[in-house]
N, C-alpha and C positions, 0 to 999 in steps of 0.2 A: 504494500500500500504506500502511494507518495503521502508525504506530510500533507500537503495541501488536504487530501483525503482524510487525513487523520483529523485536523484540526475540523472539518466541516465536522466530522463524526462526535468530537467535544462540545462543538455546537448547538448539536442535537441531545447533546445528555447534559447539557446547559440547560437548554430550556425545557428539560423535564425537571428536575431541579428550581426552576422557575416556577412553575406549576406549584410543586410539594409546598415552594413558601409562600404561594398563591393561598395553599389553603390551611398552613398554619397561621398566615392572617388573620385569615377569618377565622378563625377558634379565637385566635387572640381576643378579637372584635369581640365573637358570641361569648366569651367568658367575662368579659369589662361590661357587658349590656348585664350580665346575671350578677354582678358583682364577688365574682370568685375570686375567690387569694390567688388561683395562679394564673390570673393575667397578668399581673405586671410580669413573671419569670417569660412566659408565651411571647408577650411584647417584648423583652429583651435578646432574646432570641432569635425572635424573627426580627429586628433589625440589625441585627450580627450577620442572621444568613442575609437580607437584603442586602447590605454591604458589602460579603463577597463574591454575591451571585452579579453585583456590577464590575469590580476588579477581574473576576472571570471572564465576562463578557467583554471587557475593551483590552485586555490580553488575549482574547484569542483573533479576536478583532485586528488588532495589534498584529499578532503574527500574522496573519489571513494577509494582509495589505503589506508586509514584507515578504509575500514571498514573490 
């Protein structure tokens, strides 16, 4: 497989990965509406993964556009 191949294929398990913090957002969300003690840990979390699900994304990006 060329890199270029490889990197598209990270792309695609990027934004599956996307998705999963797609929907521990929203638990986040649904548990801060019920007032549950572990939204605030849910919300720290998911802005951990949202943070490196964008450094992933402008890295592969990144290499995509050098090759």
């Amino acid at each position: 497989m060329s890199l270029q191949k490889e990197l598209l294929e990270l792309e695609v398990a990027a934004n599956q990965v996307s998705r999963l913090i797609n929907a521990i957002d929203l638990m986040s969300i649904g548990l801060d509406q019920e007032d549950d003690s572990y939204a605030d840990g849910f919300f720290a979390v998911c802005d951990y993964l949202i943070q490196a699900d964008r450094t992933l994304r402008t890295q592969v990006k990144n290499c995509l556009k050098a090759l």
